[in-house]
N, CA, C and O atoms as a printed pandas DataFrame, in Angstrom:
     atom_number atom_name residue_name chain_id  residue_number  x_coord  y_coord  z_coord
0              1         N          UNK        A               1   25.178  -18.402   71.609
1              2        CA          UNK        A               1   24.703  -17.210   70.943
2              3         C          UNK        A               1   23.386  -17.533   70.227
3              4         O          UNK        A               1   23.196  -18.513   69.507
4              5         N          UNK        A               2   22.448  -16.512   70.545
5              6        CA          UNK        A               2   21.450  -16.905   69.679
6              7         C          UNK        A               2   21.034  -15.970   68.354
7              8         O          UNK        A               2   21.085  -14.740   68.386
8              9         N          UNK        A               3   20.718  -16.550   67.475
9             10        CA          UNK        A               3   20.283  -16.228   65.761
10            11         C          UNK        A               3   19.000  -15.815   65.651
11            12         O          UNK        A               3   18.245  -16.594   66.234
12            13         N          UNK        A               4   18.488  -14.968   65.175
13            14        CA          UNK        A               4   17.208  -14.467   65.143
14            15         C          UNK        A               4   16.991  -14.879   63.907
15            16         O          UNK        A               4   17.928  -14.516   63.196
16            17         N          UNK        A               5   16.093  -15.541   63.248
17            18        CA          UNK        A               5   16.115  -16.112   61.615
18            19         C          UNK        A               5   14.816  -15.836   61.366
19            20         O          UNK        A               5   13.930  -16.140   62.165
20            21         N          UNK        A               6   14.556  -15.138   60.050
21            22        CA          UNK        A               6   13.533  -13.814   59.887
22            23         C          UNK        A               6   13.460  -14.287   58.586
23            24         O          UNK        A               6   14.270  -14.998   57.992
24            25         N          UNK        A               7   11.896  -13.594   58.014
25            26        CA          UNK        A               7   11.847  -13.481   56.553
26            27         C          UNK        A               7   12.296  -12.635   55.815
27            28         O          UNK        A               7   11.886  -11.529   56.168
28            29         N          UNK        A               8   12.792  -12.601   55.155
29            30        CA          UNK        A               8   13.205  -11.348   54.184
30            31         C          UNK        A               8   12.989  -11.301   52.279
31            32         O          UNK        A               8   12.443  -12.139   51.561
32            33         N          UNK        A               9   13.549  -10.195   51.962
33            34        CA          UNK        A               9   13.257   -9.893   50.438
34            35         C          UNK        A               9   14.952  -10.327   49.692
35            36         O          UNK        A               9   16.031  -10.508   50.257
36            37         N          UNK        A              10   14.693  -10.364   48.681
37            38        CA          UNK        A              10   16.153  -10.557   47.888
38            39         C          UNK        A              10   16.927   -9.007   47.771
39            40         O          UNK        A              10   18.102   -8.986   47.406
40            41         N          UNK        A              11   16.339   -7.949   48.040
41            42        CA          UNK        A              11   17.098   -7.061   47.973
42            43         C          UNK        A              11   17.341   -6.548   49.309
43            44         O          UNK        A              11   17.784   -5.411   49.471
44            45         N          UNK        A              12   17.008   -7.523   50.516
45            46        CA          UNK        A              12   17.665   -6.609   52.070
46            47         C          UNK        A              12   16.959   -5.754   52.299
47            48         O          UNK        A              12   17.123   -5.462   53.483
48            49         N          UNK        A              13   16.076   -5.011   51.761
49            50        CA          UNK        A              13   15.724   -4.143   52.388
50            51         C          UNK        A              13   14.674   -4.594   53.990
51            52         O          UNK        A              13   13.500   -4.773   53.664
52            53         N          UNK        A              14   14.811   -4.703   54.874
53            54        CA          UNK        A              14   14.307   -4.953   56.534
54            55         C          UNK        A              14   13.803   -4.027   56.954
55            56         O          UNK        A              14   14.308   -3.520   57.956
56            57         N          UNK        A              15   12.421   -3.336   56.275
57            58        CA          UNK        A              15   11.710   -1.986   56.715
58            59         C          UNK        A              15   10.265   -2.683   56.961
59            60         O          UNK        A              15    9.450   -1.778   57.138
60            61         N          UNK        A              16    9.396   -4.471   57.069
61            62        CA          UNK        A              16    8.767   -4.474   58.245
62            63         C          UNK        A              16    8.685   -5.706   59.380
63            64         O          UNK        A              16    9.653   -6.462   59.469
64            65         N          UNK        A              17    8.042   -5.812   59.856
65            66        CA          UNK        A              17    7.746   -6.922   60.685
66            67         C          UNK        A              17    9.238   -7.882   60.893
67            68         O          UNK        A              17   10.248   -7.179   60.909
68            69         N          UNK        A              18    9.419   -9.024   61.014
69            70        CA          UNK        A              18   10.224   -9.195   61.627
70            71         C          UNK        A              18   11.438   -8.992   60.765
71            72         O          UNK        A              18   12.437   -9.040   61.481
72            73         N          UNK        A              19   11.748   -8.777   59.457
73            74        CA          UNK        A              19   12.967   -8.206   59.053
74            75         C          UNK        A              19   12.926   -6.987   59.767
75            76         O          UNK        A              19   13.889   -6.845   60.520
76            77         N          UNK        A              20   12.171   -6.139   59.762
77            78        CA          UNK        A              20   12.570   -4.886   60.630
78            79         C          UNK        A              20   12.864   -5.227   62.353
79            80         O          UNK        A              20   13.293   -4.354   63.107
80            81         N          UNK        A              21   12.726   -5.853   62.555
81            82        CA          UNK        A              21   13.125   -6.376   64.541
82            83         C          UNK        A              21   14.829   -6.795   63.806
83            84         O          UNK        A              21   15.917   -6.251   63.996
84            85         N          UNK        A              22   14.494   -7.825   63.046
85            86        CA          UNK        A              22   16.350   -7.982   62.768
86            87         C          UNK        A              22   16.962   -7.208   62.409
87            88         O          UNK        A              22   18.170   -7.421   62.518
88            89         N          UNK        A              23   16.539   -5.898   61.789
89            90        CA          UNK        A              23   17.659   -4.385   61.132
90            91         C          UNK        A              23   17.723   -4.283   62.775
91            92         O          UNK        A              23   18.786   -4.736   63.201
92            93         N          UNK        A              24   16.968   -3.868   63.643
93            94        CA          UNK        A              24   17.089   -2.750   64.904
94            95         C          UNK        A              24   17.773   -3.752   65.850
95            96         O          UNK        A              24   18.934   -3.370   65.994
96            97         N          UNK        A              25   17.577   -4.701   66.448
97            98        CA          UNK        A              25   17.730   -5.415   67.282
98            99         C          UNK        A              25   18.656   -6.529   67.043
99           100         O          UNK        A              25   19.103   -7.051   68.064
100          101         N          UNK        A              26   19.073   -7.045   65.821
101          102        CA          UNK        A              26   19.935   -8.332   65.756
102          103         C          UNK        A              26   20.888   -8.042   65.073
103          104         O          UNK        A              26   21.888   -8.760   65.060
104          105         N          UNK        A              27   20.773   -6.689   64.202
105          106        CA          UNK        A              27   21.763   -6.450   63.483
106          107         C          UNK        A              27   21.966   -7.195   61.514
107          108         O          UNK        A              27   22.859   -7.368   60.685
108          109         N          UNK        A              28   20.497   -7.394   61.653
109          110        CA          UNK        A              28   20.429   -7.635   60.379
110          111         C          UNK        A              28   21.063   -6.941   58.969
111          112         O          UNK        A              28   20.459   -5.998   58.459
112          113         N          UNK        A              29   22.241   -7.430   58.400
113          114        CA          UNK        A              29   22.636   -5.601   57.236
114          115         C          UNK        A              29   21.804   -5.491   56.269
115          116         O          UNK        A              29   21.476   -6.378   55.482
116          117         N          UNK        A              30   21.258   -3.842   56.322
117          118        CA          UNK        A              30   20.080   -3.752   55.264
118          119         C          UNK        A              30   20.956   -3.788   53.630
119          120         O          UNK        A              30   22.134   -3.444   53.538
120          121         N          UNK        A              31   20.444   -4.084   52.888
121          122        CA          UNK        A              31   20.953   -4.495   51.749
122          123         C          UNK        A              31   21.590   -5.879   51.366
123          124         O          UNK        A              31   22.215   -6.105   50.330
124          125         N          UNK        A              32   21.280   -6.908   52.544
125          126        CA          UNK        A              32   22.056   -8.183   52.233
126          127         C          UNK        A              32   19.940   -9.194   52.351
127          128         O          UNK        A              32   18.877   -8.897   52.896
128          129         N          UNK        A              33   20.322  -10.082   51.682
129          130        CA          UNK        A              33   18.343  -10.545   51.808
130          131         C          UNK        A              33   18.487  -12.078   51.922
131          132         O          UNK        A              33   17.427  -12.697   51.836
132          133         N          UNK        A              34   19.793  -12.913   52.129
133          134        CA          UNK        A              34   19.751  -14.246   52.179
134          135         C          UNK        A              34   21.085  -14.200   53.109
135          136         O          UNK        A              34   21.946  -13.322   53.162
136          137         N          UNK        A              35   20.982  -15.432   53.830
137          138        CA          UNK        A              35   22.235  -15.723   54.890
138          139         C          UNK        A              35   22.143  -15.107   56.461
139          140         O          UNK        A              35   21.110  -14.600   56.899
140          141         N          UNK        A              36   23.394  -15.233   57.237
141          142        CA          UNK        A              36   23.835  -14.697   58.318
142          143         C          UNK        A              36   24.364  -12.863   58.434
143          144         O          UNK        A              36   25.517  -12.607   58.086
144          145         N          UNK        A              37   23.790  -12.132   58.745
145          146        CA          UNK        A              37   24.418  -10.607   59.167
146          147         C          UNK        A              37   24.010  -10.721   60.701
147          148         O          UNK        A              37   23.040  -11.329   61.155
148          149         N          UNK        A              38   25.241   -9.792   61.589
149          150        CA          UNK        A              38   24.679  -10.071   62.571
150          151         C          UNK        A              38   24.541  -11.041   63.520
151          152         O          UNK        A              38   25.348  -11.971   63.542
152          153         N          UNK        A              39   23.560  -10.967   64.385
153          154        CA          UNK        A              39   22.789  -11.972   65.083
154          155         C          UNK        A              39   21.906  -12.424   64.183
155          156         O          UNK        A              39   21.272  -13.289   64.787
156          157         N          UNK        A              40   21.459  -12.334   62.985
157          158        CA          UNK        A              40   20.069  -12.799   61.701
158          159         C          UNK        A              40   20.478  -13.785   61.486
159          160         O          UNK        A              40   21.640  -14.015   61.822
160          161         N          UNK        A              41   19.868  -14.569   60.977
161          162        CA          UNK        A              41   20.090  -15.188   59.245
162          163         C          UNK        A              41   18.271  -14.874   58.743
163          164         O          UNK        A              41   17.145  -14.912   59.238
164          165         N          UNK        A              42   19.003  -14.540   57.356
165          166        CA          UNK        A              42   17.696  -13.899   56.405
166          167         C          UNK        A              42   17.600  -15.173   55.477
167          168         O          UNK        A              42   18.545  -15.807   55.007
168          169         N          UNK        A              43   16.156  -15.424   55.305
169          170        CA          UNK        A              43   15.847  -16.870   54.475
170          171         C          UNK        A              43   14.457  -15.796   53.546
171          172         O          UNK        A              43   13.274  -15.723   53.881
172          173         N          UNK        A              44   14.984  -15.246   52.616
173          174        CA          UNK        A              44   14.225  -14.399   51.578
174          175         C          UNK        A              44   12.557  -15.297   51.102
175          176         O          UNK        A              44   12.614  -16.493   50.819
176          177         N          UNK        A              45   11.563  -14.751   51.083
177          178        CA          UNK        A              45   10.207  -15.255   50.770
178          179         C          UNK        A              45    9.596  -14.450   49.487
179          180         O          UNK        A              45    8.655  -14.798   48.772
180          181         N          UNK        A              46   10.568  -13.031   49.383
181          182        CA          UNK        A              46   10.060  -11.839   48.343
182          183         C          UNK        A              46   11.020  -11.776   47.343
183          184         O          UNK        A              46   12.149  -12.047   47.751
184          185         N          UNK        A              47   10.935  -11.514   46.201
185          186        CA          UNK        A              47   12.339  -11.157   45.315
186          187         C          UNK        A              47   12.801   -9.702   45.738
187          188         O          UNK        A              47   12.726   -9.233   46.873
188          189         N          UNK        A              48   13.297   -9.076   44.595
189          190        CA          UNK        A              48   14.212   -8.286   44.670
190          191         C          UNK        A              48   12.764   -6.751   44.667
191          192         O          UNK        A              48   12.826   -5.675   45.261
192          193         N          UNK        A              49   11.957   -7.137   44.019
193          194        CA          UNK        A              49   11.189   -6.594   43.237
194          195         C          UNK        A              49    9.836   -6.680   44.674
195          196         O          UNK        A              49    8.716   -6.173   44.619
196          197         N          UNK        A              50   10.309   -7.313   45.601
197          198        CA          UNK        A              50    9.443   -7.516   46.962
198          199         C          UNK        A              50    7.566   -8.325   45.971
199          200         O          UNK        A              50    6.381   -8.152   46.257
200          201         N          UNK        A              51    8.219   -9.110   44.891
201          202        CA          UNK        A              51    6.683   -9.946   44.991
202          203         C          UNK        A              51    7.109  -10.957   45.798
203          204         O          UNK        A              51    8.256  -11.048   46.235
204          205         N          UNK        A              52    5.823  -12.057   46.103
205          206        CA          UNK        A              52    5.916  -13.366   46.748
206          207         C          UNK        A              52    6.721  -14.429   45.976
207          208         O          UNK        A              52    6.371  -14.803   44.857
208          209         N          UNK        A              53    7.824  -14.908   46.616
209          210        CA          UNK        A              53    8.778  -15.826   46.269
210          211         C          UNK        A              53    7.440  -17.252   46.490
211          212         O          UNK        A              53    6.544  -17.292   47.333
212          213         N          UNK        A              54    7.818  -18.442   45.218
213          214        CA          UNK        A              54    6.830  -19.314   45.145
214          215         C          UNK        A              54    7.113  -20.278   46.326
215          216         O          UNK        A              54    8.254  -20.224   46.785
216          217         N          UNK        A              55    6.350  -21.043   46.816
217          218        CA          UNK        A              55    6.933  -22.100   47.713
218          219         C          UNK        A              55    8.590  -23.003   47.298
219          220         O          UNK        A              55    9.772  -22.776   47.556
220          221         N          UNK        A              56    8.036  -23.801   46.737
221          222        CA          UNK        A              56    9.613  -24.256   45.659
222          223         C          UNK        A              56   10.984  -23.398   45.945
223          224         O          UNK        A              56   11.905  -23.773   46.670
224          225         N          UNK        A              57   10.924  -22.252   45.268
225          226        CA          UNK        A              57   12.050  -20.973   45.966
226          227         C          UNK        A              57   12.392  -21.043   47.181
227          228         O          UNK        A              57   13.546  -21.353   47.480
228          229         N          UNK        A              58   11.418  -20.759   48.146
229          230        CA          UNK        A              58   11.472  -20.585   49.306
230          231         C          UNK        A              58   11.721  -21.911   49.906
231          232         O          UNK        A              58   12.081  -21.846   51.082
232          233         N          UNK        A              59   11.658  -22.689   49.578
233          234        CA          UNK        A              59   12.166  -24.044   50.298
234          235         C          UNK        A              59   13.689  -24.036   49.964
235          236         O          UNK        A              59   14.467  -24.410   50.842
236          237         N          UNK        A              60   14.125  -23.667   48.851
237          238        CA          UNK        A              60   15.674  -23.557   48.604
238          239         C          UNK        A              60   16.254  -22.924   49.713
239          240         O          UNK        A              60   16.852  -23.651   50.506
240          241         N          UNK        A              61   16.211  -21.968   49.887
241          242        CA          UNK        A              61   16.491  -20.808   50.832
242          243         C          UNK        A              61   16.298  -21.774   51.947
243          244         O          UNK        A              61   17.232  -22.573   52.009
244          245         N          UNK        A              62   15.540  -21.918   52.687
245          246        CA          UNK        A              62   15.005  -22.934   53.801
246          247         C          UNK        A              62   16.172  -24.231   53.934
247          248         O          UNK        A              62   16.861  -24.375   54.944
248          249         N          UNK        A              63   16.225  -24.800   53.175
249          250        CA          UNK        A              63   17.426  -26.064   53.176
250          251         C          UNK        A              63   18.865  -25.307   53.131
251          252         O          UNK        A              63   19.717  -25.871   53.817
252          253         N          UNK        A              64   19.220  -24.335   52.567
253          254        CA          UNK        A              64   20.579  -23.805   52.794
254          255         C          UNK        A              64   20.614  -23.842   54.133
255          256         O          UNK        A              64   21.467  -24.480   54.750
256          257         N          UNK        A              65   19.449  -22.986   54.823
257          258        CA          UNK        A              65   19.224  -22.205   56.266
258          259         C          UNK        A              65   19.474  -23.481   56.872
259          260         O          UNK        A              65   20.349  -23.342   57.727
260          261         N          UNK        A              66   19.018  -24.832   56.776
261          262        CA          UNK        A              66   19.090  -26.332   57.470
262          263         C          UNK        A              66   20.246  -26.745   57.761
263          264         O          UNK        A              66   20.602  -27.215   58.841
264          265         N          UNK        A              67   21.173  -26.512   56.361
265          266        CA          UNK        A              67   22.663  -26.788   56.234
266          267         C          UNK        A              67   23.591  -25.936   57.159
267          268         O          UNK        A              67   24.589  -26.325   57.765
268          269         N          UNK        A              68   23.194  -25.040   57.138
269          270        CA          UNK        A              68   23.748  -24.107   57.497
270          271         C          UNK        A              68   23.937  -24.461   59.484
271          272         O          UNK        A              68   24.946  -24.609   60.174
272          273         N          UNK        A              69   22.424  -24.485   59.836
273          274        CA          UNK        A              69   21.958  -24.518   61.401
274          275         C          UNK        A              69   23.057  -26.051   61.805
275          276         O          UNK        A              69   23.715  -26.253   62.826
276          277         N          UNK        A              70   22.918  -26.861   60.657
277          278        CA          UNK        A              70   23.674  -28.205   61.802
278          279         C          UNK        A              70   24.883  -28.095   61.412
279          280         O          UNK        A              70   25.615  -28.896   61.995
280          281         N          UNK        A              71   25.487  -27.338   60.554
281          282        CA          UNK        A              71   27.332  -27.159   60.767
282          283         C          UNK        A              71   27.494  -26.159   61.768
283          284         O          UNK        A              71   28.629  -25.690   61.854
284          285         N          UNK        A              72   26.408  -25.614   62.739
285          286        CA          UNK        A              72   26.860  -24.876   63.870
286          287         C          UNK        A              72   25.863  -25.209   64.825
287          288         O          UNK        A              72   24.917  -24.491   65.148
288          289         N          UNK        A              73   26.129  -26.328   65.252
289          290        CA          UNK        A              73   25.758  -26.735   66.522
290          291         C          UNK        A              73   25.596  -25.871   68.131
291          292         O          UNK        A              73   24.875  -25.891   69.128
292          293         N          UNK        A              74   26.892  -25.080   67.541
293          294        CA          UNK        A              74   27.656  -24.253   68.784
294          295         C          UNK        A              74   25.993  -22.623   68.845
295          296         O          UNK        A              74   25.634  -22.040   69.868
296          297         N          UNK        A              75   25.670  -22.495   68.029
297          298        CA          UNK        A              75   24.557  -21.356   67.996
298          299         C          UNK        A              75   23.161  -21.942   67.616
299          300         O          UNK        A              75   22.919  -22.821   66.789
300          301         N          UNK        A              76   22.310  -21.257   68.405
301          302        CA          UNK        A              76   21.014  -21.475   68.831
302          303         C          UNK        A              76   20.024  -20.800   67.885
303          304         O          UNK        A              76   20.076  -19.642   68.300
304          305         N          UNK        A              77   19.299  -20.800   67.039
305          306        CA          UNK        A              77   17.913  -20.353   66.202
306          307         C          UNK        A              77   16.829  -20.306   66.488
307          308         O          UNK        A              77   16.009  -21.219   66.589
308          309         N          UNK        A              78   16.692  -18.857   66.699
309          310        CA          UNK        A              78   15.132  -18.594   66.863
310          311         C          UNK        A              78   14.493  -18.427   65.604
311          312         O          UNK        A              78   14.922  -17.419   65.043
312          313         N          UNK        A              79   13.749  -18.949   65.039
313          314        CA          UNK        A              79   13.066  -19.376   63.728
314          315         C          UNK        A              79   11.392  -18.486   64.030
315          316         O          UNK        A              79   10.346  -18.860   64.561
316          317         N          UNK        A              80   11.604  -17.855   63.719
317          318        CA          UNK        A              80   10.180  -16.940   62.971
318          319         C          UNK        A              80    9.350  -17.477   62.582
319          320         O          UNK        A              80    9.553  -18.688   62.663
320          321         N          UNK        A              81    7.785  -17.062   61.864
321          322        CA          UNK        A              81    7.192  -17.890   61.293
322          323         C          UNK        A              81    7.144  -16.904   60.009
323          324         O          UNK        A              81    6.282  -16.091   59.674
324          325         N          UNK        A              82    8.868  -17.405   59.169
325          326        CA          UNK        A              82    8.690  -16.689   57.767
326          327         C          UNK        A              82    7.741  -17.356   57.149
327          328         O          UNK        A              82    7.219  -18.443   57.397
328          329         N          UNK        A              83    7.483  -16.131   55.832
329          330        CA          UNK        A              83    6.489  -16.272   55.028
330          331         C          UNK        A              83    5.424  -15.955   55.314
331          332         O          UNK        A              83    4.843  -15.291   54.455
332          333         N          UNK        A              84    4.551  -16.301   56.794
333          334        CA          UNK        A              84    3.583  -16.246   57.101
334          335         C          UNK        A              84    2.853  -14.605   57.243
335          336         O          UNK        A              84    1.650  -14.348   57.297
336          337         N          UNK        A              85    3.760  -13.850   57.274
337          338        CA          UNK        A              85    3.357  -12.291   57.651
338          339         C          UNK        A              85    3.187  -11.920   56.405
339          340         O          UNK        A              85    2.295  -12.308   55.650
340          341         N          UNK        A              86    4.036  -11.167   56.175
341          342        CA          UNK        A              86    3.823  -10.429   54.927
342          343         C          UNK        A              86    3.646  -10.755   53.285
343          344         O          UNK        A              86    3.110  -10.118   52.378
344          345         N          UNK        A              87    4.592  -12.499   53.345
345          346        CA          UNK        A              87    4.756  -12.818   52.271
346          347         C          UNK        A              87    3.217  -13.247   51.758
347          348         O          UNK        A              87    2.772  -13.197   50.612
348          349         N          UNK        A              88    2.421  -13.774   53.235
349          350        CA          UNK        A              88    0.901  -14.124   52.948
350          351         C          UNK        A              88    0.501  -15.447   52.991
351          352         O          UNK        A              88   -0.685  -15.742   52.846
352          353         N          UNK        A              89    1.680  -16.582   53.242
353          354        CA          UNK        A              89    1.224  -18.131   53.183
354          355         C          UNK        A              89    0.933  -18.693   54.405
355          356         O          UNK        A              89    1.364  -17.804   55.139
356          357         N          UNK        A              90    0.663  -19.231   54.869
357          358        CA          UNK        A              90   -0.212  -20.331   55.458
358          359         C          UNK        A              90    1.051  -21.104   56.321
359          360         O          UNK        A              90    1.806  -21.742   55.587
360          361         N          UNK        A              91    1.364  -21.131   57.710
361          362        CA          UNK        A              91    1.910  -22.267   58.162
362          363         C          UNK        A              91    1.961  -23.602   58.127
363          364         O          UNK        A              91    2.920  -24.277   58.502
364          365         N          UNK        A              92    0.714  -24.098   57.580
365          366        CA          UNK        A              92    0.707  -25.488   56.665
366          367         C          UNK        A              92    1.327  -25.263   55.464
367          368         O          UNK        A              92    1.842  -26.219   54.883
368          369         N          UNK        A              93    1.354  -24.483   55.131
369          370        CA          UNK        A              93    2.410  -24.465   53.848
370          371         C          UNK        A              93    4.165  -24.215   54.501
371          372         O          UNK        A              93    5.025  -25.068   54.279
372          373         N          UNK        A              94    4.355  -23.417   55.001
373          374        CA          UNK        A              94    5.774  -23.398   55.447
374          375         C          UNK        A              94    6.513  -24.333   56.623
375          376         O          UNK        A              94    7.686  -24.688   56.737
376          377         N          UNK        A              95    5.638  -24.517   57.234
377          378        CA          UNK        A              95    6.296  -25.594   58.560
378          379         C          UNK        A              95    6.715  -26.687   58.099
379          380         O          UNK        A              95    7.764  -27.094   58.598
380          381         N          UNK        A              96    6.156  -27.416   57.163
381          382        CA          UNK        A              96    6.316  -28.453   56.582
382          383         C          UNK        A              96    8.177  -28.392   55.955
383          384         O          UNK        A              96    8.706  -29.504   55.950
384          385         N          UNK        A              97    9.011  -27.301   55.511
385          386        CA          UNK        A              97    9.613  -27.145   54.889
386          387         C          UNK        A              97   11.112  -27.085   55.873
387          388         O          UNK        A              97   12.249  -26.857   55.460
388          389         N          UNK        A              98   10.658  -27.379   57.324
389          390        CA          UNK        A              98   11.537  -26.869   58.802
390          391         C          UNK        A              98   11.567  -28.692   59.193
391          392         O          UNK        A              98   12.174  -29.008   60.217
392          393         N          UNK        A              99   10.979  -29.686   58.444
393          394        CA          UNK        A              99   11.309  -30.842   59.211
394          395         C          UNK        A              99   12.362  -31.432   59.285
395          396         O          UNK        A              99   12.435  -32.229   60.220
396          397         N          UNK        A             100   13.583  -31.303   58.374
397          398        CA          UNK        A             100   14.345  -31.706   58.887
398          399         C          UNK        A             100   15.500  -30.543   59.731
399          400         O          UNK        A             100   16.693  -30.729   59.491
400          401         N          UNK        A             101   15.177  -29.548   60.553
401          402        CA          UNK        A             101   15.760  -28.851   61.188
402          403         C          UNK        A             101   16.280  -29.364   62.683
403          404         O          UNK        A             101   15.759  -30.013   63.591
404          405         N          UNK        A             102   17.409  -28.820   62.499
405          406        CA          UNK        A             102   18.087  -30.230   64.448
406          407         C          UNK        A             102   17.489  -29.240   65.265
407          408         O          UNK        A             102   16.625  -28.396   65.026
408          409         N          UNK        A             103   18.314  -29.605   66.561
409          410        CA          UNK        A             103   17.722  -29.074   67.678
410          411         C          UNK        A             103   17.835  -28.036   67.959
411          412         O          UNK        A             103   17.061  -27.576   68.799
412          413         N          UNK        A             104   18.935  -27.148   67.330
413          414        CA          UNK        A             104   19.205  -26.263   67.773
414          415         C          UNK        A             104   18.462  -25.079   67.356
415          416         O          UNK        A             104   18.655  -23.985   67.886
416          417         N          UNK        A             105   17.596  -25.272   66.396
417          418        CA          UNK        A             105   16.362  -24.504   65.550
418          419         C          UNK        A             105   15.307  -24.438   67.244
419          420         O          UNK        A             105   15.111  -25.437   67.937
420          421         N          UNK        A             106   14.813  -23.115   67.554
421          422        CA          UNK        A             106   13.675  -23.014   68.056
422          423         C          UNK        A             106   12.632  -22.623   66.941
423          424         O          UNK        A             106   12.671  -21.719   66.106
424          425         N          UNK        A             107   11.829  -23.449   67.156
425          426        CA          UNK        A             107   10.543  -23.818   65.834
426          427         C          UNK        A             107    9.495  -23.136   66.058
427          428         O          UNK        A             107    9.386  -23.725   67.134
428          429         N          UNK        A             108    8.258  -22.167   66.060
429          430        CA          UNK        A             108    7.186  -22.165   66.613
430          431         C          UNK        A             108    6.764  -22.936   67.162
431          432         O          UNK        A             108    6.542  -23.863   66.383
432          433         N          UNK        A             109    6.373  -23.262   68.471
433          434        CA          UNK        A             109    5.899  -24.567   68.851
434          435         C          UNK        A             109    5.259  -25.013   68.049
435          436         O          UNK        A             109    5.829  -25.889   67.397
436          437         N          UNK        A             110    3.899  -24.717   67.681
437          438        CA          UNK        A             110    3.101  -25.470   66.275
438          439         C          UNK        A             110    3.663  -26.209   65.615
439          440         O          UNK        A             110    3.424  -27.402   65.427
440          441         N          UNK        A             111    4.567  -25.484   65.145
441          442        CA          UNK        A             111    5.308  -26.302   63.826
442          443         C          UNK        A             111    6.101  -27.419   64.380
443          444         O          UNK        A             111    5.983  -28.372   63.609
444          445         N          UNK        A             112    6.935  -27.744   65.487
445          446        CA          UNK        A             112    7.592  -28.522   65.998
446          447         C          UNK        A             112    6.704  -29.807   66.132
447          448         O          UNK        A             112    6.914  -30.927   65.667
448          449         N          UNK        A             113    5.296  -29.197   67.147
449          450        CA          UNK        A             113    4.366  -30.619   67.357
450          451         C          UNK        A             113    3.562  -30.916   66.218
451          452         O          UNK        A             113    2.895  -31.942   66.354
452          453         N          UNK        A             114    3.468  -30.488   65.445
453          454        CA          UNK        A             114    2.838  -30.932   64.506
454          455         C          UNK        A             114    3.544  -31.530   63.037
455          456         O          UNK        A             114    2.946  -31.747   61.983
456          457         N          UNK        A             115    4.948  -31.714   63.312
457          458        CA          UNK        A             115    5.833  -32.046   62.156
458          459         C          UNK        A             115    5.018  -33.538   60.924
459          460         O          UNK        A             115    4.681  -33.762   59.761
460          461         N          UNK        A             116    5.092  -34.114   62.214
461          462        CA          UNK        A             116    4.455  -35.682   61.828
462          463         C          UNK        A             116    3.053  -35.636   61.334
463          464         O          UNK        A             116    2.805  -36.637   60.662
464          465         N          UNK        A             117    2.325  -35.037   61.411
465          466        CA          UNK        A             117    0.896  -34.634   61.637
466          467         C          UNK        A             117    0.916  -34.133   60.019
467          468         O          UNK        A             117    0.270  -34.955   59.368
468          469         N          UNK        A             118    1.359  -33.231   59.301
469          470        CA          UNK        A             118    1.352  -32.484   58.328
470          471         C          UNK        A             118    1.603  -33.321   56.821
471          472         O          UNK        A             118    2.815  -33.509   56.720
472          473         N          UNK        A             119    1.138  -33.676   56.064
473          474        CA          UNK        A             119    0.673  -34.126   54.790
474          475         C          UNK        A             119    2.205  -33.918   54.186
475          476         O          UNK        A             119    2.669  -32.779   54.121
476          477         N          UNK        A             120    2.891  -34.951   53.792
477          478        CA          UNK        A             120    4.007  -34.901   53.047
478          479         C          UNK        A             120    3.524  -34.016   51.550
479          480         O          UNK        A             120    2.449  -34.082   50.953
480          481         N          UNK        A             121    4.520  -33.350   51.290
481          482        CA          UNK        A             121    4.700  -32.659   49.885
482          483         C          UNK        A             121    5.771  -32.708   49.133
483          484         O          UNK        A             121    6.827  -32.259   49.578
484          485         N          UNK        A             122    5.696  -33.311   47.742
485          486        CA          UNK        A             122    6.852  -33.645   46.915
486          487         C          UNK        A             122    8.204  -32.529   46.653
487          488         O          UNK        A             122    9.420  -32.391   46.785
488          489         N          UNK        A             123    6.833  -31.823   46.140
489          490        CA          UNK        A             123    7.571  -30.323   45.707
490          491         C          UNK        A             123    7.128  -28.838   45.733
491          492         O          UNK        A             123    7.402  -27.805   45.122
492          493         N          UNK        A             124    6.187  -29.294   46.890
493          494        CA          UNK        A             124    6.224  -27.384   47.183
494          495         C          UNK        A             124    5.075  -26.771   46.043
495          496         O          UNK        A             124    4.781  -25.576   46.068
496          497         N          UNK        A             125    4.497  -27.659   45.107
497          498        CA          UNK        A             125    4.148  -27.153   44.113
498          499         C          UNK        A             125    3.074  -26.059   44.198
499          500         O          UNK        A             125    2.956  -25.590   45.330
500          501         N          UNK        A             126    2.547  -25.725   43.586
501          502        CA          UNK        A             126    1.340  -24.416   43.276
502          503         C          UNK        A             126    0.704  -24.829   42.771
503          504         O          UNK        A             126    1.180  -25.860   42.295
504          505         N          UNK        A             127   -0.586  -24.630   42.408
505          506        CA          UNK        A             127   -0.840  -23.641   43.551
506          507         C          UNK        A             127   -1.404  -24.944   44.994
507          508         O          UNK        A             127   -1.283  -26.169   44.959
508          509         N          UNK        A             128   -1.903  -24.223   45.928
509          510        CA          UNK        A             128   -1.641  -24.549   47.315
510          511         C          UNK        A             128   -2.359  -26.469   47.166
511          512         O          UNK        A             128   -3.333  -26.754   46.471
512          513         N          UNK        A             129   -1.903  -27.046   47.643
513          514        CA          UNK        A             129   -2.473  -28.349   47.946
514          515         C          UNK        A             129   -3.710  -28.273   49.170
515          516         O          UNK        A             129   -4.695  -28.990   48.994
516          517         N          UNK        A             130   -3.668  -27.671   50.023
517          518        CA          UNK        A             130   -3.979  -27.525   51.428
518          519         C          UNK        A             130   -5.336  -27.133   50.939
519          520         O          UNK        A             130   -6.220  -26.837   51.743
C-alpha cells in the first residue's frame, strides 16, 4: 500500500497544494494536521493559526514520521517536498531532516542523492544557515 505523506497545518485544514491532493485523492481527514488518515500521513509545517512552523518544530514532526515509516516496513511512502510550497523553505533546509528515512520512504530524488552532499545541522536553528 502506498502513503502519500504531505505537508500540512496543525489544524487539518487540506484546502492547498499537496494537502489538498491528500483531502481528494488519499483520503486525508480534514480536521486532523499530524499523523496517518487514510492513504496520508500529515507531517504539519504551519500551526493552527496556518503561520510557518520553525525548522526545529518541523523536524519533530519529521522524526515521529521516521519512527513511524520503519515500524511499517509492510507500506510504501511517497514523501512530498513538505515545507517547500507553501510553508516557503528551501529544500536545503528540509531534505536534510529525511536522512535517516529507510527504504521504504520515496524521497524526491534530489533529496535522496544528495543526502551525503548536504552540510550537517545541529539543530535546525534560525535563522537559515544556508
Amino acid at each position: 500500500m502506498r502513503i502519500f505523506v504531505f505537508g500540512s497545518n496543525l489544524a487539518g485544514r487540506h484546502g492547498k497544494g499537496a494537502a489538498l491532493a491528500a483531502r481528494n485523492y488519499h483520503e486525508a481527514e480534514y480536521g486532523v494536521g499530524v499523523g496517518r488518515t487514510g492513504n496520508a500521513y500529515a507531517i504539519p509545517t504551519k500551526d493552527r493559526h496556518l503561520h510557518v512552523l520553525p525548522l526545529s518544530r518541523i523536524k519533530v514532526y519529521v522524526d515521529d514520521f521516521i519512527e513511524y515509516a520503519k515500524e511499517h516496513p509492510e507500506l510504501k511512502f511517497e514523501v512530498t517536498k513538505i515545507g517547500c510550497g507553501l510553508a516557503g523553505y528551501k529544500e536545503l533546509e528540509i531534505s536534510p531532516m529525511f536522512s535517516d528515512a529507510p527504504m521504504n520512504c520515496d524521497l524526491p530524488d534530489w533529496w535522496r542523492k544528495t543526502q551525503n552532499q548536504i552540510p550537517e545541522r545541529n539543530q535546525f536553528n534560525e535563522p537559515n544557515q544556508f
